[in-house]
Structure formats: structure tokens, C-alpha cells
C-alpha distance (Angstrom), angle and dihedral (degrees) to the residues before:
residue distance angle dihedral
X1 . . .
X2 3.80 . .
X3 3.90 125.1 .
X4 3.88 88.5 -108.4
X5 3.96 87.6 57.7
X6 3.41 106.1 50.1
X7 3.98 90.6 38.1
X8 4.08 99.6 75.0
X9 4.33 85.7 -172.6
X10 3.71 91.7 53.8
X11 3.77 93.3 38.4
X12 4.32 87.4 60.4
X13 3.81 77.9 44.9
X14 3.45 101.4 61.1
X15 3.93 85.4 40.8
X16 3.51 105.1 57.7
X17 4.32 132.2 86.1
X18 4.07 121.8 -156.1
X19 3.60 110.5 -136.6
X20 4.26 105.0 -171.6
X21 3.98 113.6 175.2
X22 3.74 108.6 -144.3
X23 3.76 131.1 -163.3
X24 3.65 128.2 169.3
X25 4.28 92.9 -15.3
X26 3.57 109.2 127.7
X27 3.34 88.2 140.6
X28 3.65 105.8 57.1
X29 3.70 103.8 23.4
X30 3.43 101.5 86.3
X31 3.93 103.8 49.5
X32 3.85 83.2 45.2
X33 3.43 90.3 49.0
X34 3.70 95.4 57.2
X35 3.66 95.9 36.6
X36 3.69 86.2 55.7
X37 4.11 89.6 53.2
X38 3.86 90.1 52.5
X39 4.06 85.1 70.7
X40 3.74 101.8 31.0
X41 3.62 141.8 24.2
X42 3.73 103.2 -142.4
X43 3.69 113.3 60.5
X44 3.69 126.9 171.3
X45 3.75 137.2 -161.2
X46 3.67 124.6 -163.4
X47 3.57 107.6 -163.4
X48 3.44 107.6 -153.9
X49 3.67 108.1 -152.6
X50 3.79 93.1 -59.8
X51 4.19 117.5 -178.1
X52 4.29 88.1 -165.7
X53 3.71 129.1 66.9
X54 3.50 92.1 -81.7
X55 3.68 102.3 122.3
X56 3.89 84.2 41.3
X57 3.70 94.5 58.7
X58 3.69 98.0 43.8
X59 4.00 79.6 61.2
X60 2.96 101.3 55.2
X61 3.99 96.8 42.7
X62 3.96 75.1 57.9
X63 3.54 105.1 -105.9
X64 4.21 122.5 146.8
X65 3.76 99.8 -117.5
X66 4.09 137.5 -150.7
X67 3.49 124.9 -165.0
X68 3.25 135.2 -140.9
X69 3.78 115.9 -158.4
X70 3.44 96.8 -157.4
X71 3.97 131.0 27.2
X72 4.50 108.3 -97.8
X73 3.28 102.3 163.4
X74 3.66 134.3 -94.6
X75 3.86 101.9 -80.0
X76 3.98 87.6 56.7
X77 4.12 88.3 50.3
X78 4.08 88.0 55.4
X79 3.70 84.8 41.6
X80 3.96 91.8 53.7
X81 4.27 87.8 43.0
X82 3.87 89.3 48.6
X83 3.60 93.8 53.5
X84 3.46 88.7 44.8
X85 3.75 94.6 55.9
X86 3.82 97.2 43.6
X87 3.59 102.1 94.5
X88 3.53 99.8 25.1
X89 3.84 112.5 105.5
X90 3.71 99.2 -99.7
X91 3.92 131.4 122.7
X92 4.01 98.9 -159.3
X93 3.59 139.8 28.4
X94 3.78 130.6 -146.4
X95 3.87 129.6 -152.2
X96 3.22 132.0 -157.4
X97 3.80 146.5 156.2
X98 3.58 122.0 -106.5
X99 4.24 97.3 -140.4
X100 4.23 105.5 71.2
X101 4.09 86.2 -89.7
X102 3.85 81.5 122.9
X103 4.25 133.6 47.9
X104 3.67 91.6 -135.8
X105 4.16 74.0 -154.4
X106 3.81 93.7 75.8
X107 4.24 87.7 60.1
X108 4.19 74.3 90.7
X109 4.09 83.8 67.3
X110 4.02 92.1 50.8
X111 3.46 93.8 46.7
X112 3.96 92.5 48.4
X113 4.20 89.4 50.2
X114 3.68 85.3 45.4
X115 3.72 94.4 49.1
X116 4.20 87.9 62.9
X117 3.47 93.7 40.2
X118 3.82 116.7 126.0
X119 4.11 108.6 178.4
X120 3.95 135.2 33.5
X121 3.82 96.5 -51.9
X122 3.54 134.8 -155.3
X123 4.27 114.5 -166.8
X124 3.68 110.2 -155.4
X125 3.95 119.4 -174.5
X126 3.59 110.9 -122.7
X127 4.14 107.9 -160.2
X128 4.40 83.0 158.7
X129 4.48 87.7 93.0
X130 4.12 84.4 65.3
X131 3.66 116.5 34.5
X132 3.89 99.3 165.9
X133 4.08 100.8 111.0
X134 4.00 86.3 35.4
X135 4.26 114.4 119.5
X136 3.95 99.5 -127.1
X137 3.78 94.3 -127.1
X138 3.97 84.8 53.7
X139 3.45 87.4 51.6
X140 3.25 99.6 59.7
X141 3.47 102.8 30.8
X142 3.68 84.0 57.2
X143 3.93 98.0 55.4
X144 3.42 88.6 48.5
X145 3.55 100.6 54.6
X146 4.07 89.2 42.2
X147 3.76 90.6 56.4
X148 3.73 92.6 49.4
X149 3.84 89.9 51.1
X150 3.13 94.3 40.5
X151 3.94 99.2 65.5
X152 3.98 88.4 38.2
X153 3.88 84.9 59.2
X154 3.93 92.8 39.5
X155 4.42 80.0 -137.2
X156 3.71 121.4 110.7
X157 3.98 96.4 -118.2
X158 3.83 108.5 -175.6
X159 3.63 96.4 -161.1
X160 3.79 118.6 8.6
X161 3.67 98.4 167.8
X162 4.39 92.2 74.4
X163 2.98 114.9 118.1
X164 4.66 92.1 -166.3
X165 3.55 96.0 92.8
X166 3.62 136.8 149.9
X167 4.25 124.2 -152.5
X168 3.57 141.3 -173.2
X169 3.98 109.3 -104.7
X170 4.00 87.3 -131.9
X171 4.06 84.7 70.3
X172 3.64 90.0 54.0
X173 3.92 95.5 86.2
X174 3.86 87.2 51.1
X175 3.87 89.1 51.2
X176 3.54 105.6 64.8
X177 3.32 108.9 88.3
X178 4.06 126.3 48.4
X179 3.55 128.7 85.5
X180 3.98 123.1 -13.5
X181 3.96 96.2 -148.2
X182 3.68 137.3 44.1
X183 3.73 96.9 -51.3
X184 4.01 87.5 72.0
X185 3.72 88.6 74.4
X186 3.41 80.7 72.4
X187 3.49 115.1 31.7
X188 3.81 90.8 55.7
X189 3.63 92.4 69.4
X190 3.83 91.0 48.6
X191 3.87 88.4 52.7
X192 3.83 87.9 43.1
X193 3.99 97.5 56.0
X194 4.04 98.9 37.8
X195 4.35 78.4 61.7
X196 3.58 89.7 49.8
X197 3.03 99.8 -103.5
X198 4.30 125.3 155.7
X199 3.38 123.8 -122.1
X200 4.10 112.6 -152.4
X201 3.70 121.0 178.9
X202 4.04 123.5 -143.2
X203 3.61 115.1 -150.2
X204 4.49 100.5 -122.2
X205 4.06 131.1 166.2
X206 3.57 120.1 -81.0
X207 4.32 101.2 -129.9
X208 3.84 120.8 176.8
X209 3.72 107.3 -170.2
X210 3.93 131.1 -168.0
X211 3.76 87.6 -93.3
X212 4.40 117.7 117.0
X213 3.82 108.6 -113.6
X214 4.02 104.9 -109.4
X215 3.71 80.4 -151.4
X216 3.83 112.4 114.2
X217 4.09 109.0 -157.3
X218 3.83 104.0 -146.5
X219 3.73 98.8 31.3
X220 3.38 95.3 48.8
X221 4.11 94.6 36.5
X222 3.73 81.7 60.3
X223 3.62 97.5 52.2
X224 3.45 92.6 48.0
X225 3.98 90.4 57.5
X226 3.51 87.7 48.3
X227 2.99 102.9 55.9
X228 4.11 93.6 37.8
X229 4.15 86.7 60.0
X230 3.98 92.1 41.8
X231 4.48 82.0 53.4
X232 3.58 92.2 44.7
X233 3.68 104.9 53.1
């Protein structure tokens, strides 16, 4: 029996792909890039229509990279990475974002909740239990939009609006349709619970970085109500 096999951590190790969608972040990709390969071996990059070196770090930080040739948003660059992924010989998939939002460090906690999982799981990062580095308008905005979700997904999510999560490659197939911007952060966990899917949360650091939120308020306010009145009917 091989260390791998009788250690069940490193065995979900060994079994799991990063997908990270990147736009614009040539100056974080690359130490999260080989952050990310200190945990796992597979590590993907979806460059989303980037006009800096950011596919060109992530390359050399020894990531496998896709590229986009044109910017479509970051749902579609998960999409692309899922795809990717779903007939490669790996049992989980990690996300994470590309500008320092994330410790690639705390993977280790995904891969421990995933270790006791025992039904098609979805890992959600939960930054909600320590709020110090949050903005306040992000803070609210984000319990908001969790409580909303929340009740559309009949699951107490803490904090729906993370985008470090970790998922079951079985759920890919289910996964690949949806929004193609922000609002698929969302929508994937709606798509997720009406399959039957569970939702668990893993406790991670909340990090703001010097990088400019690609978030835009109203457009992206008004895709989330969109999409909350297209759930609810």
C-alpha cells in the first residue's frame, strides 16, 4: 500500500484540479499560481481575455493555461475550466480567484471537509465568522445577498457571494450552463441545491488586497435581481 493510499487527505490531494479565472492580474497570478501548486498538482488558469502578461506569468509559475481571446466574463472562464476538468481523472475541483482574495494555503481546509464528506458536495468558503478586513458596504451587501440565496436554496449558506470553493466533479455536468459573469457565483449554487446537492461552508481568511474590484455595483446589482425573480417564479 502506497503513502497516497493509506493517507485518505493526500489521496483527495492527488485527486483534485485548481481551476483560477484570471483577468487583468499580472501581478498576483504567479505567486498564486505557485502557492496553489504547493497543495495540488493540477493547476489551471483561465485567462480571460487578458491584454498584460497574465497568461504569461501563470506559465511560468507553472500552471496549464487556456485562453480566452476575448474578455466573457468570469462565469464563462469557470465554465471553460469545468469543461476542461470533466474528463480528466480527477474526483474534486478547487476554485479560486486569481487576485490574493484567497490563501491558496487554506485549500488544506477544503480538502479535510472533503475528506469526511459522504454525498455530492459542494465546499463554499465562509469568510462571514471574521469580518475584520471586510469593506462595510461589502459586508452588508454580502449578508444580504446570502440571505436571499439562502431561502431560494432552502440551505443556510453563510456566505454565498465566495468565490474559494471546492466541488465534486460529478456536479460538473450540471454546472455548465448559467450565467457567464459574476452572477454565476451564484446561480451555481441554485443549480447545485434544486439537484440535491449539499452546500457545506469552510471557515477561510477574509484578505482585501491592493487589487480594483472587477465588480461593477449597478450592473451586477441588476443581474443579481434578475436572476433572483427568474429563480423565484
Amino acid at each position: 500500500m502506497t503513502e497516497t493510499e493509506r493517507d485518505p487527505l493526500a489521496q483527495i490531494r492527488s485527486q483534485t484540479a485548481a481551476i483560477i479565472p484570471a483577468y487583468q492580474d499580472e501581478n498576483h497570478i504567479g505567486d498564486i499560481v505557485r502557492r496553489t501548486r504547493e497543495r495540488l498538482d493540477h493547476v489551471l488558469v483561465v485567462d480571460d481575455g487578458s491584454t498584460d502578461q497574465t497568461a504569461q506569468r501563470a506559465r511560468e509559475a507553472g500552471a496549464e493555461v487556456i485562453t480566452h481571446n476575448q474578455n466573457r466574463g468570469k462565469g464563462d472562464a469557470i465554465k471553460t475550466g469545468l469543461a476542461h476538468w470533466s474528463d480528466q481523472e480527477i474526483m474534486w475541483v478547487s476554485l479560486l480567484d486569481s487576485d490574493g482574495q484567497h490563501l491558496p494555503e487554506e485549500i488544506d481546509r477544503f480538502l479535510t471537509a472533503a475528506a469526511s464528506a459522504t454525498q455530492s458536495t459542494f465546499l463554499i468558503g465562509n469568510r462571514m465568522n471574521n469580518l475584520a478586513g471586510m469593506p462595510f458596504i461589502r459586508r452588508v451587501a454580502n449578508r444580504y445577498m446570502s440571505r436571499q440565496i439562502s431561502r431560494l436554496c432552502r440551505q443556510e449558506i453563510p456566505d454565498t457571494q465566495c468565490g474559494f470553493r471546492m466541488l465534486d466533479r460529478q456536479l460538473i455536468p450540471e454546472l455548465l450552463g448559467g450565467g457567464d459573469r459574476f452572477d454565476y457565483d451564484t446561480e451555481v449554487l441554485i443549480i447545485a441545491c434544486r439537484k440535491g446537492c449539499r452546500i457545506e461552508s469552510v471557515p477561510i481568511t477574509t484578505v482585501y488586497t491592493d487589487q480594483v474590484s472587477k465588480i461593477r455595483p449597478l450592473r451586477d446589482a441588476i443581474r443579481f435581481l434578475k436572476l433572483m425573480w427568474r429563480y423565484r417564479k
